[in-house]
C-alpha positions as MATLAB code, in Angstrom:
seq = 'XXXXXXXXXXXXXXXXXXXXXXXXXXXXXXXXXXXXXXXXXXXXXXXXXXXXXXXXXXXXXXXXXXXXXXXXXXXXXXXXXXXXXXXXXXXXXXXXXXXXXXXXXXXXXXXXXXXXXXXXXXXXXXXXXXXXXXXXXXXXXXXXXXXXXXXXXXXXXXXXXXXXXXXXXXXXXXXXXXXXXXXXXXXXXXXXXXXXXXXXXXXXXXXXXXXXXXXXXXXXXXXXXXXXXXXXXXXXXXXXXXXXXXXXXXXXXXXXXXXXXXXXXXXXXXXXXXXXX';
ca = [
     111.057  125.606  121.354;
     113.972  128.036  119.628;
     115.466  126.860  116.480;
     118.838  126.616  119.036;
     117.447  124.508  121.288;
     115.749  121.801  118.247;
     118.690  119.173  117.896;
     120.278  118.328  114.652;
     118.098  115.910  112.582;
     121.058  114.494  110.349;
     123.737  113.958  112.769;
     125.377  110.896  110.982;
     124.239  112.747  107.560;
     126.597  111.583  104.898;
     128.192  114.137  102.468;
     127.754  111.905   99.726;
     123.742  111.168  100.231;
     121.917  112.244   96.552;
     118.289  111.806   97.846;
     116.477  113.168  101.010;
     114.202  111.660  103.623;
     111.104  112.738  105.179;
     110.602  110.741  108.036;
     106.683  110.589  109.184;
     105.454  109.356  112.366;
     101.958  109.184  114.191;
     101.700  108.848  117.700;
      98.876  108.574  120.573;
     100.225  108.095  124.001;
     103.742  106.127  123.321;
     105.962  107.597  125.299;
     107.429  104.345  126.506;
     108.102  103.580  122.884;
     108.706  105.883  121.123;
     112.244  107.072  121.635;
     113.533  104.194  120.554;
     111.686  104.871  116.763;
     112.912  107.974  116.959;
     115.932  107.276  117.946;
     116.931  104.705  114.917;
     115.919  107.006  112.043;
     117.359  110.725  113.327;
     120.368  110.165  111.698;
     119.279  109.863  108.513;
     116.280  111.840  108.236;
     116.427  115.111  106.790;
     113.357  115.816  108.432;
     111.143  114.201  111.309;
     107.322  114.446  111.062;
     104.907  113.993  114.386;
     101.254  114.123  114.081;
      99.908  113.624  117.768;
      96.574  112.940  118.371;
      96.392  114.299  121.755;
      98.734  111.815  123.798;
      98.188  112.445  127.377;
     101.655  111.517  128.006;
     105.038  112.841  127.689;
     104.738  111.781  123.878;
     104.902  115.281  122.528;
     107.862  116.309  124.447;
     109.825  112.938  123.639;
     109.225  113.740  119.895;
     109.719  117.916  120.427;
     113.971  116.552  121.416;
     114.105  115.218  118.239;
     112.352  117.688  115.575;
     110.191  120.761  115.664;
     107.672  119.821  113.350;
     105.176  118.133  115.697;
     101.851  118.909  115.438;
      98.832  118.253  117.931;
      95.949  117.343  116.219;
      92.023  114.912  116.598;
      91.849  111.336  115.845;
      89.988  110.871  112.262;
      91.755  107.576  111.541;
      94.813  106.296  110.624;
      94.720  106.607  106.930;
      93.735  110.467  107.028;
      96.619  110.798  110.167;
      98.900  109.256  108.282;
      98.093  111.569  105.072;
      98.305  114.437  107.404;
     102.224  113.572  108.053;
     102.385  112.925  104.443;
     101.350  116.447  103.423;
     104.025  118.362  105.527;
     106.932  115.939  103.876;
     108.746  118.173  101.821;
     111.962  115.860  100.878;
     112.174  112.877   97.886;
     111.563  110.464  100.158;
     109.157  109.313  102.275;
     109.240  106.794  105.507;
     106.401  105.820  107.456;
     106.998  104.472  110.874;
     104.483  103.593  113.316;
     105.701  104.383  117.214;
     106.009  101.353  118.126;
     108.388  100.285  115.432;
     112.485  101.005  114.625;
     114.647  100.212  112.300;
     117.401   97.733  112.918;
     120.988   98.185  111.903;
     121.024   97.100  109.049;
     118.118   98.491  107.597;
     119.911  101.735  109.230;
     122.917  101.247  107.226;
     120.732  100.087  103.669;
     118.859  102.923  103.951;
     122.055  105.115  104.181;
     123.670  103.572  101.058;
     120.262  103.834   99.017;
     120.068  107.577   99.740;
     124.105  107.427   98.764;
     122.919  105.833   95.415;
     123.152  108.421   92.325;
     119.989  106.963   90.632;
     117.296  104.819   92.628;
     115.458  102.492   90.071;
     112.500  101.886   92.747;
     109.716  104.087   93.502;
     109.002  101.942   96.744;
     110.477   99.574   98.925;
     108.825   96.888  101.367;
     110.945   96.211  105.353;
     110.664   93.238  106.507;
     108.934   92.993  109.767;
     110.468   91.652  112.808;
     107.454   91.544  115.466;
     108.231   91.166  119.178;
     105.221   89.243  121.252;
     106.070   88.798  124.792;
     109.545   88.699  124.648;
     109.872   86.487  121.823;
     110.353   87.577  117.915;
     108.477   86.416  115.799;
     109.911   84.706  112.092;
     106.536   83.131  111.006;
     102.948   83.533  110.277;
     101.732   87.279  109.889;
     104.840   88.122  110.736;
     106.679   87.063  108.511;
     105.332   89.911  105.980;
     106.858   92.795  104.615;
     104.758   96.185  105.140;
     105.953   98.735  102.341;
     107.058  101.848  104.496;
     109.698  103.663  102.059;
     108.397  105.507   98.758;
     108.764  108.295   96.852;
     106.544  111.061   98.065;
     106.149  112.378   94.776;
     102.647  111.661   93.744;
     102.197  108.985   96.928;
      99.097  109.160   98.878;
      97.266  107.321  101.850;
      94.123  105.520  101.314;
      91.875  107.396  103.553;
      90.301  104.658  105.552;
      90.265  103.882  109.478;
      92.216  101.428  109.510;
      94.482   98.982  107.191;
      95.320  101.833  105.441;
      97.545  101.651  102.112;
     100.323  103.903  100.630;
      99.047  104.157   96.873;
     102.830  105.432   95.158;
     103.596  106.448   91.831;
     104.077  103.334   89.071;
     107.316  101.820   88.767;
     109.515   98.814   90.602;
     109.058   98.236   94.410;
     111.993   96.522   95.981;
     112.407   94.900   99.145;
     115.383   97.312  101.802;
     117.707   94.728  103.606;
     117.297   94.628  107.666;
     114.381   94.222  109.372;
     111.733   96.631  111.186;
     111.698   96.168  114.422;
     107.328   95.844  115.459;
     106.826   95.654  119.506;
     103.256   95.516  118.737;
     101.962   95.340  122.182;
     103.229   96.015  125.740;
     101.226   92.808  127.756;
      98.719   90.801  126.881;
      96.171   92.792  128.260;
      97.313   95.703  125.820;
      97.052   92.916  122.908;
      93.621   92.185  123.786;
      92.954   95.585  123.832;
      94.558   96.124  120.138;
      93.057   93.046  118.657;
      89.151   93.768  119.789;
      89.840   97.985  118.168;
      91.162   96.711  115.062;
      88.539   94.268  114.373;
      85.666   96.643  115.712;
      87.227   98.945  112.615;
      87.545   96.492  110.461;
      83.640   96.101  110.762;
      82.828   99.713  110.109;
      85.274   99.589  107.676;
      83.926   96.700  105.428;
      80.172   97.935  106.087;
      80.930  101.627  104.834;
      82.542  100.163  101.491;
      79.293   98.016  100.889;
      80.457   94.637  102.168;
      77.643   92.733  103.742;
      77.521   89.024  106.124;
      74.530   87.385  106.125;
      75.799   83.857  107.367;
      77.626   83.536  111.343;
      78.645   79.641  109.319;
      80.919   81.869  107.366;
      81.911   84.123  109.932;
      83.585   80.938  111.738;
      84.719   79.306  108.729;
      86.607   82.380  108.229;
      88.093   82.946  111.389;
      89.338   78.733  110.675;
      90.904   79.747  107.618;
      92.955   82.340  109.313;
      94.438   80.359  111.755;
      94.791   77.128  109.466;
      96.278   79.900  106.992;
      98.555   81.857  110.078;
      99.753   78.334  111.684;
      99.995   75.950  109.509;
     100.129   77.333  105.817;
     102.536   80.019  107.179;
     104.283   78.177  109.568;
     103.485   80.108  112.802;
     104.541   76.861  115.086;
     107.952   77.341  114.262;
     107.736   80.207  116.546;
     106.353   77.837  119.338;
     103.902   78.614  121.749;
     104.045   82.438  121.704;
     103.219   81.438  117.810;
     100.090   79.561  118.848;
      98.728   82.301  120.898;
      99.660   84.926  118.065;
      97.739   82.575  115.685;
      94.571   82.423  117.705;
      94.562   85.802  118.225;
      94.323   86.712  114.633;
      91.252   83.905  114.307;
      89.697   86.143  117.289;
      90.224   88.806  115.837;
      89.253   87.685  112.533;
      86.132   86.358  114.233;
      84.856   89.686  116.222;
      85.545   91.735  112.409;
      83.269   89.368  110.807;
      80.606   89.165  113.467;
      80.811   92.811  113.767;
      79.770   93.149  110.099;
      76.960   90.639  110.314;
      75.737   92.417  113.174;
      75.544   95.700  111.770;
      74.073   94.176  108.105;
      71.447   92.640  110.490;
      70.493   95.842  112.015;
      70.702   97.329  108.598;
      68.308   94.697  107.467;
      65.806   95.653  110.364;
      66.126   99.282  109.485;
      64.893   98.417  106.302;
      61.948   96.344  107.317;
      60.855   98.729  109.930;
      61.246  101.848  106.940;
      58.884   99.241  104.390;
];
């Protein structure tokens, strides 16, 4: 693509803004979803960052209308994907957005006015998530939390891990932008499924490779208790009613399969061992 046929990133750019935005984005596959991320952060990025990881969609394309630094790369995980993005941000600020996410509104217009700000006392801020499940968005439970996704990129980094990754940013005062970010976290239940059993699968490999063993399947379901006890009840995931309920149990599934996946693979550690004796 020509430099005159890339569209302007900073359409609704404000003459006043102090501070500039790197907007970073990884994607596999999304084209259903993600025009509508793109969409609700072009105007005030001062650049747009895609790291693909080979959709087989019309992903690349979407994201090539928006900005022309998209690059097509393998799958090593999401923390080293998302450090990829990170590394081509050249502006003072960073946001991370996954595809399937946008920015609401107001978090639109609070974003604007920070930027607008002469001095920014914060070296991060957390968005409160808004997660959509089947129609219905969610207030409660899990997601009720507040992911930090806006940081200064000096001297911020990813935790390279495969998944559950954290932004590690410079010291200082992390605040909390007004609005919400918008999470439609899965397209069906099937694609939910799908999502929970990969994440906990990772989760597995994830705890074994940092050392963490599970000797007892008693803990393993006490565990996945907790979390619903914890998502439901301590978190109040039935105020969001029966879509809550099913969110809830899917997290103690989930939950479940990470910790049985780690038991299983410190059990065939454990024969390993025997067999090596």
């Amino acid at each position: 693509m020509s430099s005159s046929q890339i569209p302007d990133q900073r359409p609704l750019q404000a003459s006043s803004r102090k501070h500039t935005l790197s907007v970073c984005i990884i994607t596999l596959n999304e084209a259903d979803r993600v025009r509508a991320c793109l969409d609700s952060v072009a105007g005030l990025a001062d650049e747009i960052i895609v790291v693909d990881s080979g959709s087989e969609d019309a992903t690349v394309a979407i994201a090539r209308e928006y900005t022309d630094k998209v690059w097509v790369t393998d799958w090593p995980g999401f923390g080293v994907q998302k450090q990829r993005a990170l590394d081509h941000a050249c502006m003072d600020w960073v946001l991370s957005i996954d595809a399937d996410e946008a920015l609401d509104e107001q978090a639109q217009d609070a974003l604007e006015s920070l930027l607008a700000q002469d001095t920014i006392s914060e070296v991060a801020f957390r968005i409160q998530w808004a997660v959509i499940r089947h129609g219905k968005r969610l207030r409660h439970g899990r997601s009720a939390r507040a992911p930090l996704r806006l940081f200064r990129r000096e001297g911020a980094s990813f935790t390279l891990v495969p998944v559950h990754e954290t932004i590690k940013h410079s010291s200082g005062k992390v605040g909390r932008l007004p609005g919400f970010l918008l999470h439609y976290t899965a397209r069906d239940y099937g694609h939910a499924l799908a999502k929970n059993a990969k994440y906990a699968w990772l989760g597995s490999q994830k705890y074994f490779e940092k050392g963490k063993r599970n000797r007892s399947l008693l803990l393993v379901c006490l565990r996945a208790l907790w979390t619903f006890f914890l998502i439901y009840v301590l978190r109040g995931g039935f105020l969001d009613g029966r879509i809550g309920f099913i969110v809830a149990m899917n997290y103690m599934q989930g939950n479940f399969n990470k910790h049985v996946g780690l038991w299983i693979l410190s059990q065939e550690e454990k024969s390993r061992k025997r067999k090596d004796a």
